[in-house]
N, C-alpha and C positions, 0 to 999 in steps of 0.2 A: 415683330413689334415688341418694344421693350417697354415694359410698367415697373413704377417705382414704388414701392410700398411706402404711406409715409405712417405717422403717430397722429397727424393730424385729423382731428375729427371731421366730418362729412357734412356741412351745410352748406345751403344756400347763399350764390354771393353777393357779398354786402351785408348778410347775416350777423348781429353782434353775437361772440362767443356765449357760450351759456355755462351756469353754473354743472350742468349736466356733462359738457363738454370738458369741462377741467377732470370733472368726477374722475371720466373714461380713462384721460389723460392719466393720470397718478393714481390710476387702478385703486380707487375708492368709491364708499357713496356719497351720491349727494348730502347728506346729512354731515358726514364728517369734513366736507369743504366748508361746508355752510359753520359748522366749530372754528374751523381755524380763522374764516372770515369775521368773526362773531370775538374772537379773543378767548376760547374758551380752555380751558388746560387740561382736558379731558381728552386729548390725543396726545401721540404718542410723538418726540421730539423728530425723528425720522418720518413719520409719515405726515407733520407737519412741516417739514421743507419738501416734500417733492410734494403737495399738495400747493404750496407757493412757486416753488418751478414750473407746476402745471398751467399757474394764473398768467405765470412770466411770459410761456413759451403759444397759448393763446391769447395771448393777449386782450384777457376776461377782466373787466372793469369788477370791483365784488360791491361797486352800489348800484350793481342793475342785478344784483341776486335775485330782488321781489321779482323783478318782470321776467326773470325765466324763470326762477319756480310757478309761472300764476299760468303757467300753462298744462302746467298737470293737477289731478286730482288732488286739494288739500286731505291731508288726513282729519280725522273725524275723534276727537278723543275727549274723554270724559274722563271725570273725578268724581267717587262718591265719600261722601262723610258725613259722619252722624250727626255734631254738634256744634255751630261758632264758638268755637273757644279764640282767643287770643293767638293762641301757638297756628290753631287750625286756618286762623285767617291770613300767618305770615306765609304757611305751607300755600292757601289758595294764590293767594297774589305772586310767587314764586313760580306758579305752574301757569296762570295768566303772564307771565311776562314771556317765559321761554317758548309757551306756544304760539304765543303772538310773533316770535324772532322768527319760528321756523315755519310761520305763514299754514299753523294748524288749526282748524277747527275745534271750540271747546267749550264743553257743556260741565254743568255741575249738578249732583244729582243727593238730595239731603236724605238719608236715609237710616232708619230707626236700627240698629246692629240687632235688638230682643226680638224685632215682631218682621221683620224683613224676613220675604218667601225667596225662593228661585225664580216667582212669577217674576218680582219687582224686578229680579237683575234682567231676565229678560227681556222685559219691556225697555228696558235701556239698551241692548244689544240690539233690540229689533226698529231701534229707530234709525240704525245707519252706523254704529259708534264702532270705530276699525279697533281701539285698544281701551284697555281699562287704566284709571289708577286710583288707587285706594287708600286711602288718607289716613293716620292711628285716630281713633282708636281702633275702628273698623280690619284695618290691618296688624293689628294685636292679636283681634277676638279669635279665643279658639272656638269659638258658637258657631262665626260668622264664616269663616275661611273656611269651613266645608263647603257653601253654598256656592262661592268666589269658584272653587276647584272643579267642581261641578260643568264651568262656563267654557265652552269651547272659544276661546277669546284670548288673544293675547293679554297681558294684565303685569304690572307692578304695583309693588307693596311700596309705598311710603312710610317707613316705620323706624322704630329706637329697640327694638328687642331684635333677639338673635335670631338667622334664616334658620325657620326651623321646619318650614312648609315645604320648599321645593319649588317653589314660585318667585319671578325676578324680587328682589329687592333692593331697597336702596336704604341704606338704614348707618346708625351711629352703633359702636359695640357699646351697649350698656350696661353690660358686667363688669368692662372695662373700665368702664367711666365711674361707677359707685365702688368698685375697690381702689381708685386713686383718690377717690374722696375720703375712704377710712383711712388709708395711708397717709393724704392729709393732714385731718386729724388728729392722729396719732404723733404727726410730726411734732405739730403742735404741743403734745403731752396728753391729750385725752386718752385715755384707758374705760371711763365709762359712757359707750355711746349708745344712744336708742335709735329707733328705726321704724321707720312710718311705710307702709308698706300702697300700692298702689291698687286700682281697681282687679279683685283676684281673677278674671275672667280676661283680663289682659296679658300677651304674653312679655309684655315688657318690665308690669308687675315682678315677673318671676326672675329674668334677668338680673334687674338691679340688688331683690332680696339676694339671689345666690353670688352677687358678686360683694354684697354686703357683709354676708357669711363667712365664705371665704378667704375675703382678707382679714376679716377678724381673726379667724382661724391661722391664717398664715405667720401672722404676726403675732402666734400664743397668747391672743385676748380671749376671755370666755364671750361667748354671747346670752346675757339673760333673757330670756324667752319673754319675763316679761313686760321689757323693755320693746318686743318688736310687736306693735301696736298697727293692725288692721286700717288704712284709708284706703278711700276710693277714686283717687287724685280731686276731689273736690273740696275746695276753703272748709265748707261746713264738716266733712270727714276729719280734716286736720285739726280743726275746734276740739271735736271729739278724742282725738288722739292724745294732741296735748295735752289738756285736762289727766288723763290718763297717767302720760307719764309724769308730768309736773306735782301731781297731786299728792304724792307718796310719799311718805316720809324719809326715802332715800332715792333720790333721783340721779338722772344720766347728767354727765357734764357737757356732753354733746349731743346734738339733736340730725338724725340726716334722715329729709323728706326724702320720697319718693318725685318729688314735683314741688314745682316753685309756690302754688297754689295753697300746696297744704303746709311747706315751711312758711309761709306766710304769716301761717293761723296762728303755728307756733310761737312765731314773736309776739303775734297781737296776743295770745293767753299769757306769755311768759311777761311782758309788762302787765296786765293785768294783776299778773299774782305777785308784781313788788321785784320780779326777776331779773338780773340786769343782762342785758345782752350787747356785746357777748361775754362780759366779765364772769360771769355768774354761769351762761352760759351759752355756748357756740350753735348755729344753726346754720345749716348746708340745704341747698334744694338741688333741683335736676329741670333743665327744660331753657334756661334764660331768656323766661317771658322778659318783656318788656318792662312789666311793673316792679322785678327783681332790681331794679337800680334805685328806686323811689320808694322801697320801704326803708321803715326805721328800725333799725341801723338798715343799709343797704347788704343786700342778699347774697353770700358767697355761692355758686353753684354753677353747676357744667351746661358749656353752653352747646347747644344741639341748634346746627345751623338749619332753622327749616327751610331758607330759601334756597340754599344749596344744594339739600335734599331733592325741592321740590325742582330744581334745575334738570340734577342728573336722573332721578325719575324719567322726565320726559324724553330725554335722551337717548335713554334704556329703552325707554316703548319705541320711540322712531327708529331704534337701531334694530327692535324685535320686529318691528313691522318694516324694514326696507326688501327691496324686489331684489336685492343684489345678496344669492346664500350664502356667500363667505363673511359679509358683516353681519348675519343672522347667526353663523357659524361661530363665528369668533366673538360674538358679546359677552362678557362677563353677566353673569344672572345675579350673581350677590357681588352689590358694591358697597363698600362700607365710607362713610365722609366721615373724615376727622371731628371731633370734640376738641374740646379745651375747658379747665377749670378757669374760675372766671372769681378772682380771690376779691371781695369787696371788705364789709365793715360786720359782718354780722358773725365772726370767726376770730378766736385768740387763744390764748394759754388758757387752760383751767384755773378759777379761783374758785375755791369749798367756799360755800355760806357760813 
């Protein structure tokens, strides 16, 4: 008796093909079908064509994906974050969309970064929750991400500072991104810039000040100490700041916030005190909140995609959490998404008073 071995997956007939079927087929996970289904660019140009010969050759409709995923266990996955901020609500809705695509269960957990125990994480771990993802600023804190480490739980960092834990992340380089703003700048002709620095308990804080330094430095600027003015990325911090440096009798002819929030402030003090902007003088932030287009003058500053962030985060966890150990194997832990400077009205040449 002679047996023919095929590639063909093993169901029942009459059976429509399943997303799981294709997976086998093109020696992938389910998760990485369900991307190339989905339009996503986060797979690799080869493993997205034999992932569509696999759809060809079973002939797998990819608008019945829900109904053969809805036959296995959805996954169970949470977000925790300290604070609604503006940024934090683009991050939530970005991690709601994509889990909604990949038919995952998802919970949201607000939680205080200062007065947060290991109890509190646990009691989120012991309600059912297969991965964690952790929002900035929470995934900043160097307070916090002891407690996180602690968690026998798969987990990514949604963040804008550099991996410096050891834990997945998904993040923008933000050293990179505040020395292309002084180089900026500098193109521009600024020689004297100040620097608004972000909450010091944050490790993204540290990022941008050393990549602020840095290119100062590279570019044989001095940096005056004290010109680099302590915020806490909050409006009312950057009130405080400005005041600071505008106040002096020899001030910076460029301003670069740590966050959109606090170069905010800075416009609103610097018209205050009769200062024209950007004439008089230029102001850069980080973050491109939404309100960055709508101040007066509108906001020059780097834009940090949080819904793309909050995309490939979830990604990252479904690809840390699949049954199949070679894409457990092969996930990058640190991903970095692209930035971009985002040139508006509130940046120009230097003019002296």
């Amino acid at each position: 008796m002679t047996t023919r071995s095929s590639n063909k997956p093993t169901r029942k007939r009459g059976q429509a093909p399943t997303i799981r079927d294709v997976a086998r087929r093109a020696g992938v996970s389910a998760m990485t079908v369900s991307r190339v289904i989905n339009g996503k660019d986060s797979v690799l140009p080869e493993t997205r064509e034999r992932v569509r010969e696999a759809i060809r050759a079973t002939g797998f409709r990819p608008n019945e994906a829900a109904r053969s995923l809805a036959g296995t266990r959805p996954l169970h996955l949470a977000m925790i974050y300290e604070k609604p901020t503006i940024y934090i609500s683009d991050v939530l809705f970005g991690t709601l969309e994509r889990t909604r695509q990949i038919r995952a269960q998802f919970i949201v957990e607000l939680l205080d970064g200062r007065t947060a125990t290991f109890e509190d994480l646990r009691r989120i771990v012991d309600e059912g929750v297969d991965g964690l993802l952790v929002a900035p600023p929470l995934s900043d804190s160097r307070t916090f991400l002891p407690l996180l480490e602690r968690l026998d739980l798969p987990m990514v960092l949604v963040t804008s500072a550099s991996e410096r834990t050891g834990l997945p992340t998904v993040r923008v380089d933000g050293y990179k991104a505040a020395a292309e703003v002084v180089r900026h700048l500098v193109s521009l002709g600024h020689r004297d810039i100040g620097f608004i620095t972000g909450h010091p308990a944050h490790a993204a804080s540290q990022d941008r000040l050393e990549g602020f330094r840095d290119s100062m430095a590279s570019l044989g600027l001095p940096v005056r100490e004290e010109w680099i003015v302590p915020g806490q990325f909050t409006y009312r911090s950057g009130l405080d700041a400005a005041e600071r440096l505008l106040g002096g009798e020899y001030v910076p002819t460029a301003v670069f916030a740590a966050n959109d929030e606090m170069a905010a402030a800075v416009i609103s003090v610097a018209h205050r005190l009769g200062v024209e902007v950007p004439g008089e003088l230029s102001v850069c932030g980080f973050d491109d909140a939404p309100f960055s287009a709508t101040t007066w003058p509108a906001l020059t500053t780097v834009h940090v995609p949080a819904a793309q962030l909050a995309h490939a985060a979830v990604d990252l966890l479904a690809d840390l959490l699949s049954d199949d150990p070679v894409v457990v194997r092969q996930t990058a832990r640190d991903q970095v998404i692209p930035y971009h400077l985002v040139r508006r009205d509130s940046d120009g040449p230097p003019i002296r008073r």
